[in-house]
C-alpha positions in Angstrom: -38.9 72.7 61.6 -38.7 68.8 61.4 -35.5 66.8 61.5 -33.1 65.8 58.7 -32.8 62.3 58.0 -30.5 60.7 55.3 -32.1 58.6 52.7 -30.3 55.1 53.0 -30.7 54.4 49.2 -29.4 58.1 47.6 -27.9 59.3 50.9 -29.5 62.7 50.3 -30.2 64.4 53.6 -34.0 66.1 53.5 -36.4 66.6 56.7 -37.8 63.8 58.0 -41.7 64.5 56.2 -40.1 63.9 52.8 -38.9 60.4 53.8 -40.7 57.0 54.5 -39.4 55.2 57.5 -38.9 51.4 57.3 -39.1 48.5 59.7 -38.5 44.8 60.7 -41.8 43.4 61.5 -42.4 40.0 62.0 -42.9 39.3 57.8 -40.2 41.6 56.5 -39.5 45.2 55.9 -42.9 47.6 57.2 -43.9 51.1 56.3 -44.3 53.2 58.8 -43.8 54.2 62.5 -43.3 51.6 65.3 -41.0 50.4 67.8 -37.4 49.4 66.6 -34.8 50.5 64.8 -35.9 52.5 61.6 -34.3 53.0 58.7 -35.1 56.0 56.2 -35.9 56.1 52.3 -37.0 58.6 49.6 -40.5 58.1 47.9 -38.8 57.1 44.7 -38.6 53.7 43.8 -35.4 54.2 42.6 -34.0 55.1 45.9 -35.4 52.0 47.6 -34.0 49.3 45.0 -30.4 51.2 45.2 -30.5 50.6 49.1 -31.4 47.0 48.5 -28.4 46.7 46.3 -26.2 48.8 48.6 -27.1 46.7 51.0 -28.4 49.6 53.2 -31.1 48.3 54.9 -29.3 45.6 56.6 -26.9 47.9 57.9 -29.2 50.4 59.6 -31.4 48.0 60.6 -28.8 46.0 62.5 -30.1 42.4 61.0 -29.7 40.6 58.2 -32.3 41.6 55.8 -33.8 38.9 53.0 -33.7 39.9 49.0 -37.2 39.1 49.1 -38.3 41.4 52.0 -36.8 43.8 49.5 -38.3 42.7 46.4 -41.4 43.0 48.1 -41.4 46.4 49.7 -40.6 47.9 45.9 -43.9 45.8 44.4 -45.5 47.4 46.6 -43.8 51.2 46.2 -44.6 53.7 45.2 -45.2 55.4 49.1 -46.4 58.8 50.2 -44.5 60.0 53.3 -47.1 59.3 56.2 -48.8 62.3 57.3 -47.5 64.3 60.3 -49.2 62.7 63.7 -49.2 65.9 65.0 -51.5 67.3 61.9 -49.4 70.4 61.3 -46.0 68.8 60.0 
């Protein structure tokens, strides 16, 4: 069973393979795993621009995050949920 995340954007709670997780990296928001804070988003494009107008981003991510990181991240939605590290997920 995998863990429930909330989706910052729709605030729908679904397990955590059904979600993308974004990042801070050096030039804005990044997809994926890594170190840091994460935040977590639904596939639909539609979930990703309501949590840049909700503001969402900035507040899980704990910094102040720039209109165009999140103009950018929807150019380049749509995302699959990455696959399961573990190959089973």
């Amino acid at each position: 069973m995998l863990p429930e995340r909330s989706c910052v954007g729709c605030r729908q709670v679904l397990d955590a393979g059904s979600l993308v997780r974004v990042r801070v990296g050096s030039d804005g928001l990044i997809v994926g795993a890594g170190p840091g804070r994460g935040a977590w988003v639904g596939p639909s494009q539609d979930c990703v621009a309501l949590a840049g107008k909700r503001r969402a981003f900035g507040r899980s991510l704990r910094v102040e995050v720039n209109a165009d990181w999140v103009a950018k991240l929807i150019s380049q939605w749509p995302m699959q949920p990455p696959a399961c590290p573990h190959g089973g997920c």
